[in-house]
N, C-alpha and C positions, 0 to 999 in steps of 0.2 A: 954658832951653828949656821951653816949655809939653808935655809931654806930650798926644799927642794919635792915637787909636787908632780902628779906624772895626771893620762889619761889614757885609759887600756880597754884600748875597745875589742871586740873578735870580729874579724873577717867573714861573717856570715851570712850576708843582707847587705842591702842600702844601707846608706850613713844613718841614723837618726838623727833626727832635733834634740833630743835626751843626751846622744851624742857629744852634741857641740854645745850644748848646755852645760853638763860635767866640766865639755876642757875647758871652756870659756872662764870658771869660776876658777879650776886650779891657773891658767894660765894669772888669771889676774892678780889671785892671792903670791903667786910666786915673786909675779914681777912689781909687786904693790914690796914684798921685803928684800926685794932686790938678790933673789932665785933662781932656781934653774926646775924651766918645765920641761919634761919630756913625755913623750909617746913610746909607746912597748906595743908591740900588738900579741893578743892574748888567744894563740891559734894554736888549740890543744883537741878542738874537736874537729876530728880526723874525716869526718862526714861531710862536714859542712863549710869549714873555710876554704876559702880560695883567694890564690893570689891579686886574682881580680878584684874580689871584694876590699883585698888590704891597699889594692891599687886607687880605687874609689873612696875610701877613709880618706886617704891623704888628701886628693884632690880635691873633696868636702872640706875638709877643715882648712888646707890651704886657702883655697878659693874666700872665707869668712874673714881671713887675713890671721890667721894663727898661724904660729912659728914657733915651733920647739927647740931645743937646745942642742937635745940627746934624741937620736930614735933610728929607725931600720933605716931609712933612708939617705943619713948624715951620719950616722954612728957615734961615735961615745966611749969613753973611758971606760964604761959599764956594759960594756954590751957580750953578747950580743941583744938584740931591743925581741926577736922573737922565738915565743916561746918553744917553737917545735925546734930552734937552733941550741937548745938548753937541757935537752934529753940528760945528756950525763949528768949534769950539774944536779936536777933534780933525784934522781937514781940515788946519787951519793948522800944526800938530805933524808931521803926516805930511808935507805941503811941506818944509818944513825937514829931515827925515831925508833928504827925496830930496836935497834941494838938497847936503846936507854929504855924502852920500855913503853914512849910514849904514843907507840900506834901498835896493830898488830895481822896477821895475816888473815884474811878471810878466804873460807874454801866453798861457802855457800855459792849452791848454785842460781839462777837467774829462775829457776822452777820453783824453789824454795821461799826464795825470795818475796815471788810473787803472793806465793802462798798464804805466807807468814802474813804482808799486806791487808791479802782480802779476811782476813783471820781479823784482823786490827781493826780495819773499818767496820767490818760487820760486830765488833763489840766496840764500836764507840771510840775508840781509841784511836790519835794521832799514829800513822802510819811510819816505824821508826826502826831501823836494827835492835836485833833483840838479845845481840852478843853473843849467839850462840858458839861463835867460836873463841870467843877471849879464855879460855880456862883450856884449851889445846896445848899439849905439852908437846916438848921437841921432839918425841919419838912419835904422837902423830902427826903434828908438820910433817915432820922429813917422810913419812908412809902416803902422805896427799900430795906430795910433789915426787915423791918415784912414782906413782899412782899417775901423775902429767895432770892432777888437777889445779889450772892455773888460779892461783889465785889473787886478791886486790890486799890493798895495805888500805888498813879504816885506822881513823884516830880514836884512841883511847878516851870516853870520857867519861869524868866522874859521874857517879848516880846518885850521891848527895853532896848536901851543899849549894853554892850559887855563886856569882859575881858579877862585880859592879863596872861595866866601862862606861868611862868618861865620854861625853859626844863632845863637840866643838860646838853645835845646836840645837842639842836637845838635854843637856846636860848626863846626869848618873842614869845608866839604864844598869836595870837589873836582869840576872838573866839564872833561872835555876836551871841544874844540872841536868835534873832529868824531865828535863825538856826539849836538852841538845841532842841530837842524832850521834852515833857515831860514824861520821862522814867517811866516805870513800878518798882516800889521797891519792893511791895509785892503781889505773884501771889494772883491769888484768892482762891488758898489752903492754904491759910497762908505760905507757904516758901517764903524766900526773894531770888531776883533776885542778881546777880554778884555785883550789882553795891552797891546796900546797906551792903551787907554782907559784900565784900570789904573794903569800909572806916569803917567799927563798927570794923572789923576785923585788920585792921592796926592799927587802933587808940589804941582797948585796948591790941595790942604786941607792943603797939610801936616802930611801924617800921619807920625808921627815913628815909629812901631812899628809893622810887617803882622805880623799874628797871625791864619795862615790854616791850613788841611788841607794835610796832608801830601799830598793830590793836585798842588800845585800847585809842588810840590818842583822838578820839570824848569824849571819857569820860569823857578827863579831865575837862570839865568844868562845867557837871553832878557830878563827883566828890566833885571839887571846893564851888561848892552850897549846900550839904550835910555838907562840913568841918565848912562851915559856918554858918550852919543851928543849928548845933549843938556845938556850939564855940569852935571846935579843933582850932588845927595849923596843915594844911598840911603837909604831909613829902614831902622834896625834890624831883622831879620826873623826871626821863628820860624813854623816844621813843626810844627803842632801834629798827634798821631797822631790818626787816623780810629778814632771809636766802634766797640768792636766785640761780638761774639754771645760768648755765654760762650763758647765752639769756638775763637775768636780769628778765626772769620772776618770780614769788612768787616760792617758794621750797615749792611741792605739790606731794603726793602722786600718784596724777594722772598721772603724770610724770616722777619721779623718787620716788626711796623708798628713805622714809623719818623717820622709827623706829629704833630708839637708837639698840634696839636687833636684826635688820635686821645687821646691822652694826657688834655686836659681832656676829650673823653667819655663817656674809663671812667670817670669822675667821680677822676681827680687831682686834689689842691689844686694850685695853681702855685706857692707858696713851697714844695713838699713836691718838685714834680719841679725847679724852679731850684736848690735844698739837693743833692738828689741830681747833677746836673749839679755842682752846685758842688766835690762831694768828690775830684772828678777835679783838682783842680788847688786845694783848701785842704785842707791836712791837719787832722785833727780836734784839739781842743785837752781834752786829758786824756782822752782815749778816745769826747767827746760829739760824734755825727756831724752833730745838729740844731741849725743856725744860720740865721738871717735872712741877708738881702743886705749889709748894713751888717758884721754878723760876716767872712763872706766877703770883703771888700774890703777888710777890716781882716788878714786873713790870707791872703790869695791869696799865692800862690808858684809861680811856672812852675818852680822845681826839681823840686815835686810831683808835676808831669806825667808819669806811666810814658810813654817812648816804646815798650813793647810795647802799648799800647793799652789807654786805658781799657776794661773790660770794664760795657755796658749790661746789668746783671744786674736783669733787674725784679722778682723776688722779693725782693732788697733794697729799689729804689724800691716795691714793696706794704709790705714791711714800716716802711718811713720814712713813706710815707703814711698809713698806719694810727696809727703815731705820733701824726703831725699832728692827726689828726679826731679820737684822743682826750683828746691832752693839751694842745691850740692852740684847741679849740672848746665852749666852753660849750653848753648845747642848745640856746640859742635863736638862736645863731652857726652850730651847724650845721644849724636848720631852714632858717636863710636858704641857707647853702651849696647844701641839695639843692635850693631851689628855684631857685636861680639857674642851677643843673647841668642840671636838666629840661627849661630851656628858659623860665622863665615863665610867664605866665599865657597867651601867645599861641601857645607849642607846646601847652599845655595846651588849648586854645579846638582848636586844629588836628585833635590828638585825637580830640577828643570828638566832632566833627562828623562823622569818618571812622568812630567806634566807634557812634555812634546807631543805627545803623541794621543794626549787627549785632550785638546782644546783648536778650537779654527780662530780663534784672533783674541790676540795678547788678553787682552779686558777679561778673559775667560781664566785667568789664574788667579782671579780675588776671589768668587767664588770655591774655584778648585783646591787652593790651596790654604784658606782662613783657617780649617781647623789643624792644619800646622803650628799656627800662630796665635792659636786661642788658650783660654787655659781647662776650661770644661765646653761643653757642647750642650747644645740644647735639644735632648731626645723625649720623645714623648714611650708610653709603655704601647698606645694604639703601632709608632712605627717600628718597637722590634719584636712584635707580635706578627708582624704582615708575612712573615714567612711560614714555613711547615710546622715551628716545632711549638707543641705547647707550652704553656705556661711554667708548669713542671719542668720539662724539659730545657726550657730556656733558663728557671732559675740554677737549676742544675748545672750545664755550663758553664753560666761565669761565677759558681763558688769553685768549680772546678779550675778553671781558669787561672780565678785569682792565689790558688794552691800550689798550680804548677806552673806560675810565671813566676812567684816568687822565689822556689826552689832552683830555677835556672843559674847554671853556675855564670853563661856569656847571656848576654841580649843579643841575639842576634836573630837572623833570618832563618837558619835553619832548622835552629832549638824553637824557633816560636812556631814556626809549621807545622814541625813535630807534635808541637802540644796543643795546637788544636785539631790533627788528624786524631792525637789519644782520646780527647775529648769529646768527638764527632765518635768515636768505635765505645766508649764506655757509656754515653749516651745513648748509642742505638741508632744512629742518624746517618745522611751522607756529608763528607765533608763541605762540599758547597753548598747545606742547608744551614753550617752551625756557624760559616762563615758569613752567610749574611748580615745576621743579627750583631754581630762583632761590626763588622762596618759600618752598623748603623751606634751602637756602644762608642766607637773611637773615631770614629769621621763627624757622626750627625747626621747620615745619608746612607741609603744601601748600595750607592756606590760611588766610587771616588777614585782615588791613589789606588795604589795594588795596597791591600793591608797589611802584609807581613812587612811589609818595605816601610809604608807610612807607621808602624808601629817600633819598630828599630830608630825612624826620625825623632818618634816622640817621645823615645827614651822608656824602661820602665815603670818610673813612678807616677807620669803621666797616664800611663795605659792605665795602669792599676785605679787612680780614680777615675776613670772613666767607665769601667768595668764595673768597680762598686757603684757609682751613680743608677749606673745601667741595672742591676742588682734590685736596687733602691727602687726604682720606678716601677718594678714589676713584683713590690711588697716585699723585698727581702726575702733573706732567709732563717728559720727558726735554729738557735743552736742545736737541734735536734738533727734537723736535716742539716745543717752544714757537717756534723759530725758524721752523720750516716753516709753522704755521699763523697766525704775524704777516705772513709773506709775503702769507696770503691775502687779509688787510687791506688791502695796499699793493695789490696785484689791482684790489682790488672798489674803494679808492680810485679808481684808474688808468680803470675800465671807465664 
C-alpha cells in the first residue's frame, strides 16, 4: 500500500496556522512512509470562496516550504484537485445513496426548519432533523417536485444502536446513533455539502490516512455510514487537537492573529515558523529544538501529539526565530531576507511615491514610514479618542471594521474605502471623522501615509491586529454588543 495523505483546506479567508499545521503533519507522515501528499481545495461554498483566497493558500504553504505531489496547481492522475470541478461526479454518488436507500430526499422548508430548532432548544434538547420526511413514499416525492419544491438529499441514519471508530490518537471512540444528525449531503442547488464530497473525494484519490482537526470529530460516524453505504474501506483516521492560546483557549482570530502571512509579515522566516509547527508533532532529538523539513520527516511521530493541545506560544516561535536570523544567516543572506520581507524594489517604488510629497529632507522617512516596518504600533486609548466620536461609537467601528475587512473578497484600495464610507454611514458619522481614528489604529498617528494605500501596503492581517489592538485599548467589546452591531451589517446589507 502506497501511503498517501492530502490537506483540504476552503478558499474562504486567509491561510491559517491550523492550516499549515494539518499539512505540515500529513506532509511528514506521507514522506516519513515514502508517500504521496496532495492538496484538493475544498470550494463548495458558493458564498464565500474565491479564487483569490485559493491563490493565497498556495502561496502560504508554498512560502513554509511544502510541496505537494498531486493538486489544482500541478495536477494529478486524480484529478480534478477542486471541488466545484467535481459537480457531476458527486450528482452520480448521491443517485446511488438514494437509489440503495442510504440517504433520502428532504422537502422541509428553511421555515420549518427553523421552527423545528427553536422547538428543540426551548425543550432542552440538541437541535437535530427530526426525519420528518424519511417515511415519504414515491407518489409524494414525485407531487413535491411537480409542486417545484426543491429539495436536499440528508443521510440516512440509524436511531439505535452505536459505533466504534478507530483514531490513530485517540484510540476506539464511541459514538450512538441517535446522537448523529441526519446531515444534509446535497444542498438544494445541487452542490454537495463537505461531508459527501469528502469521502467520494478521498475514495476516488485514495487517501489512505485523514489527518484532520478535531473539529471534524462528529463526522466521523456520518463519514463511517457513507463508507459503508457505498462498500468502500475507510482510510485510517486521526483528530488531530486544535492549536491553542497559552489559556488553553481555541487559537482564534479574535484573539490573536492567526494567518500564515500575518506571520511572514512581522518578518518570520518560514523554515523558523514550519520548525515551530513542527515541534508539535517531532520530539526534539538531544534537547535541539531547530531542525530543517527533512529532519522533521525523518522524526515525525503522531505519538508526540499532546491531545491537550498544542500550545501556540509565540515568545517561543520569537525566540526560535531569532535563532534562525542569527545562527542560519550570514549578512549578506540576511540582507537578501529583509529585502525580500519589505516587499522589493516595487513596495519600495510604492513608498516612496506616497512619501514625496510629504517630507522636506530624506531623514523625514524614518519617522514617516517605521510603521510600515513595524509589527504592532503603540497607541494609547487618550489618542483615538481625540477625535468626534465616542467611545461607543469608536468601539463600534472597528468591531465593524474588523467584520467587513474580513469578508473582503480583494484587499484592495477600493473595497477598503468602501468599507469604511459603510461604516462611517452605519455609525452615523462623517467619513473623515471615522477615518481618523483608523490612522491613529494602523499608523500610530492621526496622520501619516494616505490610509487606504498604507493599509493595502500592510496587507490584511496586519490591519486586522492593529484594529483589534485598537478595540482592546478602548475595553473591547462584550459578545453582546459585537453581535448586536454585526446585525447592523446584515440591516444595511438587507436595505
Amino acid at each position: 500500500m502506497i501511503v498517501r495523505t492530502r490537506v483540504a483546506p476552503s478558499p474562504t479567508g486567509d491561510p491559517h496556522v491550523g492550516t499549515a499545521y494539518v499539512a505540515l503533519v500529513n506532509y511528514c507522515f506521507a514522506k516519513q512512509h515514502g508517500g504521496r501528499f496532495l492538496l484538493r481545495i475544498e470550494d463548495t461554498d458558493r458564498t464565500r470562496s474565491t479564487a483569490a483566497s485559493e491563490a493565497v493558500i498556495l502561496e502560504a504553504l508554498h512560502w513554509l516550504g511544502l510541496a505537494w505531489d498531486e493538486g489544482p496547481d500541478i495536477g494529478g492522475p486524480h484529478g480534478p484537485y477542486r471541488q466545484s470541478e467535481r459537480l457531476e461526479i458527486y450528482a452520480r454518488y448521491a443517485r446511488e445513496l438514494l437509489e440503495n436507500g442510504a440517504a433520502f430526499r428532504c422537502f422541509c422548508t428553511p421555515e420549518r426548519l427553523d421552527a423545528m430548532r427553536a422547538e428543540q432548544i426551548r425543550n432542552k434538547r440538541p437541535p437535530a432533523y427530526d426525519g420528518r420526511c424519511l417515511p415519504l413514499t414515491q407518489e409524494e416525492i414525485a407531487a413535491n417536485e411537480a409542486a417545484g419544491i426543491p429539495p436536499v438529499v440528508r443521510l440516512r441514519v440509524p436511531r439505535e444502536g452505536s459505533v466504534t471508530i478507530d483514531d490513530l490518537l485517540r484510540g476506539p471512540i464511541h459514538f450512538d446513533w441517535n446522537n448523529v444528525d441526519m446531515q444534509v449531503l446535497v444542498k438544494s442547488d445541487g452542490w454537495p455539502t463537505y461531508h459527501l464530497a469528502n469521502v467520494v473525494d478521498d475514495h476516488l484519490m485514495e487517501i489512505t490516512h485523514v489527518m484532520r482537526g478535531e473539529e471534524w470529530l462528529s463526522s466521523a460516524p456520518k463519514h463511517w455510514l457513507l463508507y459503508r453505504a457505498f462498500g468502500w474501506q475507510m482510510p485510517q483516521i486521526a483528530h488531530l487537537p486544535l492549536l491553542r492560546n497559552a489559556d488553553k483557549s481555541k487559537l482564534s482570530k479574535r484573539k490573536n492573529p492567526t494567518g500564515i502571512l500575518f506571520y511572514r509579515r512581522m518578518g518570520y522566516l518560514p523554515e523558523a515558523l514550519a520548525n515551530f509547527l513542527g515541534l508539535f508533532s517531532v520530539p526534539p532529538l538531544d534537547g535541539e529544538e531547530m531542525m530543517d523539513l527533512a529532519a522533521m520527516v525523518e522524526r515525525f511521530d503522531l505519538k508526540h501529539i499532546s491531545l491537550g493541545g498544542p500550545v501556540f506560544d509565540v515568545k517561543k516561535l520569537d525566540w526560535l526565530n531569532g535563532r534562525y536570523l542569527r545562527e542560519k544567516l550570514d549578512v549578506k543572506a540576511f540582507v537578501e531576507r529583509v529585502r525580500v520581507w519589505a516587499g522589493g524594489e516595487d513596495v519600495i517604488d510604492r513608498i516612496a511615491a506616497l512619501a514625496q510629497q510629504r517630507i522636506e529632507r530624506l531623514s523625514d522617512l524614518g519617522p514617516l514610514c517605521a510603521f510600515l516596518f513595524a509589527g504592532r504600533v503603540e497607541i494609547t486609548a487618550d489618542q483615538l479618542r481625540a477625535g468626534k466620536l465616542d467611545d461607543e461609537s469608536l468601539r463600534k467601528a472597528f468591531v465593524l471594521a474588523l467584520a467587513i475587512f474580513d469578508a473582503l473578497p480583494e484587499w484592495e484600495f477600493d473595497a477598503i474605502a468602501a468599507g469604511v464610507a459603510r461604516i462611517a454611514e452605519i455609525v452615523g458619522a462623517k467619513v473623515r471623522d471615522v477615518v481618523r481614528p483608523f490612522y491613529v489604529a494602523v499608523t500610530g498617528s492621526p496622520q501619516s501615509l494616505p490610509l487606504y494605500d498604507s493599509m493595502v501596503l500592510l496587507g490584511r492581517d496586519l490591519v486586522r491586529e492593529r484594529l483589534r489592538v485598537a478595540l482592546e485599548r478602548l475595553g473591547g467589546a462584550t459578545g453582546a454588543e459585537t453581535e448586536r452591531w454585526k446585525k447592523l451589517l446584515e440591516a444595511d446589507a438587507a436595505a
